[in-house]
C-alpha positions in Angstrom: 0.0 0.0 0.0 3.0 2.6 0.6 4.0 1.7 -2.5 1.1 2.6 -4.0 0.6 5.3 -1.6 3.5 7.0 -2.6 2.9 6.2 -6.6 -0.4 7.9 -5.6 1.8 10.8 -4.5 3.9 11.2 -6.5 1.3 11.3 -9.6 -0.8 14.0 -7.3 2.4 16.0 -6.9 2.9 15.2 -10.8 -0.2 16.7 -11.6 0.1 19.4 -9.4 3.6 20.2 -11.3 1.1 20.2 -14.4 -1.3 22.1 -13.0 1.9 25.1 -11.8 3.1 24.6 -15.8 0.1 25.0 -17.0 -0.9 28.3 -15.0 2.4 29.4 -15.4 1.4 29.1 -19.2 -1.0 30.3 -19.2 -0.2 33.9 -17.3 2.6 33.4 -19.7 0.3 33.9 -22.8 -2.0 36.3 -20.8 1.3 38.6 -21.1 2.2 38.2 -23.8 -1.8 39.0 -25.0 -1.2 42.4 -22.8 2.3 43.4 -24.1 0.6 43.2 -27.9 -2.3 45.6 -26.7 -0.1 47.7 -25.0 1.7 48.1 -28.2 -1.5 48.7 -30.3 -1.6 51.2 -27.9 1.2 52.9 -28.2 0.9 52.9 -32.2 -2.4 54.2 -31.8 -0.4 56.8 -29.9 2.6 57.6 -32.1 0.0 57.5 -34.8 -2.3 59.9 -33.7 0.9 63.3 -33.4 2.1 62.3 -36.4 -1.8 62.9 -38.1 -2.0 65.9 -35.6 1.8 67.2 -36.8 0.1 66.5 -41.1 -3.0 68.8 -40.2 -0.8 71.9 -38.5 1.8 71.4 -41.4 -0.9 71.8 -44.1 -2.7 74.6 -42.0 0.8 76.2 -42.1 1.1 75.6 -45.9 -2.1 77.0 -46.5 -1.3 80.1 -44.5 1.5 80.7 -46.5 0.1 80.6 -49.7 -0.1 84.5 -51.1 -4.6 84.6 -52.7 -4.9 85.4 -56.0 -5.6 88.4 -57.2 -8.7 89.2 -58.4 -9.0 88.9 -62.2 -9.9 92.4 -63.9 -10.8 93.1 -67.6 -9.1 95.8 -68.9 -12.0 98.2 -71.0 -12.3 97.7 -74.5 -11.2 100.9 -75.9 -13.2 102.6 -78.2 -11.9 103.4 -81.3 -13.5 106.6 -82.4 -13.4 108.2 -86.6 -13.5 111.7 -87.7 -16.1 112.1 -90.7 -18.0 114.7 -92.6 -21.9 114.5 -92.8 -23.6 116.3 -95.7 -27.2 117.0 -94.8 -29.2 119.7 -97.0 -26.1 121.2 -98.8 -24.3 121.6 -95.6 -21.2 119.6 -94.0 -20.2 118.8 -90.3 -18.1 117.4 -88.8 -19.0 114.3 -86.8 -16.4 112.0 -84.5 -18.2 108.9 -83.4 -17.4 105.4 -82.9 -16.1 103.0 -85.2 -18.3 100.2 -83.8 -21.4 101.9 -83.1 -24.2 101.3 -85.5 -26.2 103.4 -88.3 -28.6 103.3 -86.1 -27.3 104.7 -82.9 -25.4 107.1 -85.5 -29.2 108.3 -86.4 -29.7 109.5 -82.5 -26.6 111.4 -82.4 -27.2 113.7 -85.4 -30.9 114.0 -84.6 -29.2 117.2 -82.2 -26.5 118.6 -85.1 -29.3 118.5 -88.0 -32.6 118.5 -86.2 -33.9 115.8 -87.9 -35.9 112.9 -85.8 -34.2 109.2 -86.0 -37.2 107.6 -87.3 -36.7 110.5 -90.2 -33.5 110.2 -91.4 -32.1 107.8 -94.1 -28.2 107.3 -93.7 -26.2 107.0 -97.3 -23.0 105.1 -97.1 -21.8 103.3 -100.6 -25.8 103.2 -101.2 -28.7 102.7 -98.3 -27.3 101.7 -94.9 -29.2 99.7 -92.1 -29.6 100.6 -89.0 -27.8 97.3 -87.4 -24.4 97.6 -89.6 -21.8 99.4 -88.1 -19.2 102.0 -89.5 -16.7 99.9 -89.6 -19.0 97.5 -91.4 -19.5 100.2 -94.2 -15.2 100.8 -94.6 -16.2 104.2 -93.0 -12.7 105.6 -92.8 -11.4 109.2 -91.3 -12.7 111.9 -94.0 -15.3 109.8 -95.2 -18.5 111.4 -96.3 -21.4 110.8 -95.2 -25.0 111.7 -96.9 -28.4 112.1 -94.9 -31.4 112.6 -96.3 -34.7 113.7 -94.0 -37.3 116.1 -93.3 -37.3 118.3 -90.2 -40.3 118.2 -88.0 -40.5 121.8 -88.7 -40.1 122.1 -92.6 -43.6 119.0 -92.8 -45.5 121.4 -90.1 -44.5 125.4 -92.1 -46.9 124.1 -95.1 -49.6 123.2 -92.9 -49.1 125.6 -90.2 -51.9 128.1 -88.8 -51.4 131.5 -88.7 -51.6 133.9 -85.9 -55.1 135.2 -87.0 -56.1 131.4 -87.2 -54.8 130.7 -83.6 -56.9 133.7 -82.7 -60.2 132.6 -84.3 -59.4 128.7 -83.1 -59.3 130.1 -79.2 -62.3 132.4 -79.9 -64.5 129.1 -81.2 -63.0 127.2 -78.5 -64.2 129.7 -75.8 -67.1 130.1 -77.4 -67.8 126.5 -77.5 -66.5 123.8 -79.5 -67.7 123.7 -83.5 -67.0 121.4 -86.2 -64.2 121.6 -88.0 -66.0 123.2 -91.1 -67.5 125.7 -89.9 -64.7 127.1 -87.8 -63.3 130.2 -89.5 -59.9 128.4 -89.7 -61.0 126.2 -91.9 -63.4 127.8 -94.1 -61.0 129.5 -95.5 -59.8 126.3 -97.5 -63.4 124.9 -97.7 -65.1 127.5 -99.4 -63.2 127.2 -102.7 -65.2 124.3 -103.0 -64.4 120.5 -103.7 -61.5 120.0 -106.0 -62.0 119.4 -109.1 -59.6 116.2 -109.2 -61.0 115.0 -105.7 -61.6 111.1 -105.5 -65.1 110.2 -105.4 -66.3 109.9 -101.5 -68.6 107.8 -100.4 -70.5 108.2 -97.0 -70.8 105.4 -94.1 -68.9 103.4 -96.1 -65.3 101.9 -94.7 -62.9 100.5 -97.6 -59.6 99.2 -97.3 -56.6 101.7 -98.1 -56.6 101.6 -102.1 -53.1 100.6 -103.4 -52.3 103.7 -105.3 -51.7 107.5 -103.8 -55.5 109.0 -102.3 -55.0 112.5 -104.3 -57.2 115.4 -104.9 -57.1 116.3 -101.1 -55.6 120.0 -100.0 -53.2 120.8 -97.3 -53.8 124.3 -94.8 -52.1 126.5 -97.2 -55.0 125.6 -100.3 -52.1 123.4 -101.9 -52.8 120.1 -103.5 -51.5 117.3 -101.3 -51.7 113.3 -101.6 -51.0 110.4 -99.2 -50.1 107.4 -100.4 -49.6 104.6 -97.4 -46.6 102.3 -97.9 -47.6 99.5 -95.4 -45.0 97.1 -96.1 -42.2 100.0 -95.2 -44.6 101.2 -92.2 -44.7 104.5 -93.8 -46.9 107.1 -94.6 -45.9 109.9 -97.3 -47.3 113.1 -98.1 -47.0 114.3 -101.1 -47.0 117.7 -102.3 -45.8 120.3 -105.8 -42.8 121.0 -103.9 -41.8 117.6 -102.3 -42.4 114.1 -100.6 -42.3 113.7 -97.2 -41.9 110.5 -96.0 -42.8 109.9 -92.2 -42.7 106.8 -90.2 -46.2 105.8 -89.0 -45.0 105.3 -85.2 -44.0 109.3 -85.7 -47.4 110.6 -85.7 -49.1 110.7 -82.6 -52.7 110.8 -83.3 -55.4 111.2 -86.0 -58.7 113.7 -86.0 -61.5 113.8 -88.5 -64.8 115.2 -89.1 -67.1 114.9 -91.9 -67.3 118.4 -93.9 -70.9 119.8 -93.2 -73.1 119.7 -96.5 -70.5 117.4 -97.9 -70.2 114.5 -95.5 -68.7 111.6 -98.3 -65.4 113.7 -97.7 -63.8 114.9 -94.0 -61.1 117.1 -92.9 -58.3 115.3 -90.9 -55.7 116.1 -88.9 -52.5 113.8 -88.4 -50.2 115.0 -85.4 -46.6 115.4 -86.3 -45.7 116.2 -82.8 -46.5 116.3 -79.1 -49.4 119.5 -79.1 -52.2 120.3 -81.7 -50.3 122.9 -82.9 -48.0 120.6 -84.5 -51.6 119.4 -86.9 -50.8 118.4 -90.5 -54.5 119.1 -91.8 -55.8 117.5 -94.7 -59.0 118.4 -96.5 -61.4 116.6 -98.4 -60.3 112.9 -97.7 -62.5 110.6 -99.0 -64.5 109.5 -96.1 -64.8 105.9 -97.0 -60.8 105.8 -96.0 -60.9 107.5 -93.1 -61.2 104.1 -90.9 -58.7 102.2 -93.1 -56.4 105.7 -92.5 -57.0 104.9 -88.6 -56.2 101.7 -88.4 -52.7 101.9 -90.8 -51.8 104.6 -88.3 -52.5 103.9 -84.8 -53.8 100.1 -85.3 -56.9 99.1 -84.1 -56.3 98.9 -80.2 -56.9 102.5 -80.6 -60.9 101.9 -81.1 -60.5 99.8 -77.2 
């Protein structure tokens, strides 16, 4: 029994020896386990400056770099050209800019030669538009340049009422207001009578505007005077012995008519060249079958709304 006593003890110390090895191992690999964190650790660690040391070196780049400066166009300069322009047998001498157009050219000699935009026709090598420019046209220094227009005031001087007229018109008008033909002003053209060329009129009757000049009418000073209407140009020209004027539609600003007392198949009209009725272009004996066609060219229709 000792024997196996002390086999017994020696196997229990055996194991016990087993049991200290394997402890020992395993606090052995439980080291081991905490030395590898505690390394992650410390990487983490040394990491972490070195990401901390790459931010404040690119903040410091960044602070170094100079901005840009900000990007500014330099003004196109204009390139201006000294010219002549001939306008009713007289010259002047215009500087304007190469790159402008006919069209703004128009506006700045509607102060030198008193003729309106809409009025003047610019000559350069033959008709020139309103959207080329100078240098479009080979407009070089000492070019001339032709226009050709009517002043507001040379269409009005035919048509124009006299002081005595003015007179009698305020008179009427204080007196209360009269037809046209019967005001003294007026009379003075009517009672020679219809004219002997005078298109045949034809009362409450509307026609569209015939395609050849309305004639046989007179103008304020007894003068015979047509109108022919060139829709397709949006013009209307007036027609006298003497000349042609030849006015843009959008120039006149309104249109008055009446039917002539006794003889109501014909009417006196008005068309105003300007902003006041004293600027009236008066027309007598238009065929009053026209007179709504006349309207409509003119002002359009919207007018009647």
């Amino acid at each position: 029994m000792d024997s196996d006593a002390a086999e017994s003890g020696e196997k229990v110390v055996s194991n016990s020896a087993e049991v200290v090895v394997d402890s020992k191992t395993s606090v052995d690999n439980q080291s081991e386990k905490q030395l590898e964190e505690n390394a992650s650790t410390e990487v983490v660690m040394e990491c972490t400056p070195s990401v901390d040391n790459h931010s404040n070196k690119q903040l410091e780049e960044n602070a170094n770099v100079e901005p840009k400066p900000e990007e500014t166009t330099t003004p196109a300069v204009v390139e201006n050209v000294d010219f002549k322009v001939i306008f009713s047998k007289q010259k002047y001498d215009v500087t304007f800019p190469l790159d402008n157009t006919v069209g703004q050219l128009k506006f700045h000699l509607r102060d030198i030669i008193g003729v309106p935009p809409l009025m003047q026709k610019v000559m350069i090598k033959g008709l020139a538009k309103d959207a080329q420019t100078l240098r479009e046209l080979g407009v070089t220094s000492g070019s001339k340049v032709m226009v050709v227009g009517s002043k507001l005031d040379d269409v009005l001087a035919v048509s124009t009422p006299t002081l005595q007229d003015l007179q009698d018109e305020a008179s009427e008008a204080n007196g209360g207001k009269e037809p046209f033909s019967k005001q003294k002003m007026h009379r003075k053209v009517l009672d020679k009578g219809v004219p002997e060329d005078a298109m045949p009129g034809i009362r409450d009757a509307k026609e569209p505007l015939p395609p050849f000049p309305i004639s046989g009418m007179l103008n304020k000073s007894g003068g015979k005077v047509r109108l022919t209407f060139k829709l397709e140009l949006d013009q209307v020209w007036i027609g006298t012995k003497e000349r042609t004027d030849k006015l843009p539609m959008s120039s006149i600003k309104g249109v008055v008519s009446e039917a002539i007392h006794d003889h109501e198949e014909y009417h006196i009209m008005a068309l105003q060249l300007g902003p006041t009725e004293a600027s009236r272009y008066w027309v007598y004996w238009v065929p009053a079958q026209y007179i709504d066609s006349i309207k409509d060219a003119i002002l359009g229709k919207w007018q009647y709304f």
